[in-house]
N, C-alpha and C positions, 0 to 999 in steps of 0.2 A: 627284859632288856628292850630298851627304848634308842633305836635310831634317829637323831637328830642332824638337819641338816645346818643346825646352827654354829655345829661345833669343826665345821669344814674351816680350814685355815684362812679362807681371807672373808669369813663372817664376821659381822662386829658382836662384839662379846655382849651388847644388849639383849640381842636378839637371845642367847641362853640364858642370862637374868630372865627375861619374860617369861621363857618356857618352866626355869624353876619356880617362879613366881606363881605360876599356873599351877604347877605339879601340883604345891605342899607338902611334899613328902620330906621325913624326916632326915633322911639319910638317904642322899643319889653317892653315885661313883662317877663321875668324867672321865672319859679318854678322849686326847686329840693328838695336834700337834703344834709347835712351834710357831708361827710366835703367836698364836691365836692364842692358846694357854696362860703364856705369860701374861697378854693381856687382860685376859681372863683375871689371874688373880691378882696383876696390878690394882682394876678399878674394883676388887672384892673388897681388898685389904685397905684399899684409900680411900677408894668412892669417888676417885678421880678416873676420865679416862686418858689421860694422856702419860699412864704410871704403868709401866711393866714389870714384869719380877721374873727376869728370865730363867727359866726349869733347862735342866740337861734331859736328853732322851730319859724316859724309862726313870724319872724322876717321880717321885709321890709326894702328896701335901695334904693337908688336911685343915679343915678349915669350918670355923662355927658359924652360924648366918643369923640372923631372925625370921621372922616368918615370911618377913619379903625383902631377897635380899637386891632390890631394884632399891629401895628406901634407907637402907640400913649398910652401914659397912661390917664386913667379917674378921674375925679373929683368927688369925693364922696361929695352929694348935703345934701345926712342925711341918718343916719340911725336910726330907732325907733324898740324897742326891745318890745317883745309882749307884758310884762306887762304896757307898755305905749301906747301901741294901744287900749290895753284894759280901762284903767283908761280918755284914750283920746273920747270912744265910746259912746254910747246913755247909758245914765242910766235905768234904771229897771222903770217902774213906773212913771218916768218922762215925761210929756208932755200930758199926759192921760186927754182927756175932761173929764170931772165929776166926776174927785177920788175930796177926799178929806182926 
């Protein structure tokens, strides 16, 4: 796990392009927050920066890049909004040996 200071909310989303640009790894995970996020995957998906795509809390997305995604726009694979990860999750009660 890699702490970045780029992903603080009033960073400009460049600033984590570079850093993934750097990285090259195939596969990161991000966490942040509001609306730096959105912005985030505004200029992923457009390669604009003046494009948001605003996420609810606790939102997930997933998204394909090239190998530098400062050059190249990404392909948004899905996004699921929390109340669908939650209705998507283990039910309560469910699967329990010996309820009845």
């Amino acid at each position: 796990m890699t702490e970045s200071r780029s992903l603080l909310p009033g960073a400009d989303p460049e600033e984590v392009l570079r850093e993934l640009a750097h990285l090259g790894a195939e596969n990161i995970l991000l966490v942040g927050h509001q609306p730096h996020l959105g912005r985030l995957l505004g200029r992923l998906v457009s390669g604009r920066r003046d494009v948001e795509i605003p996420m609810k809390k606790a939102g997930l997305a997933e998204l394909s890049t090239g190998s530098d995604p400062m050059l190249e726009r990404a392909e948004l694979k899905f996004y699921l909004p929390p109340k669908l990860l939650e209705d998507l999750g283990p039910r309560r009660g469910a699967g329990r040996a010996g309820a009845s």
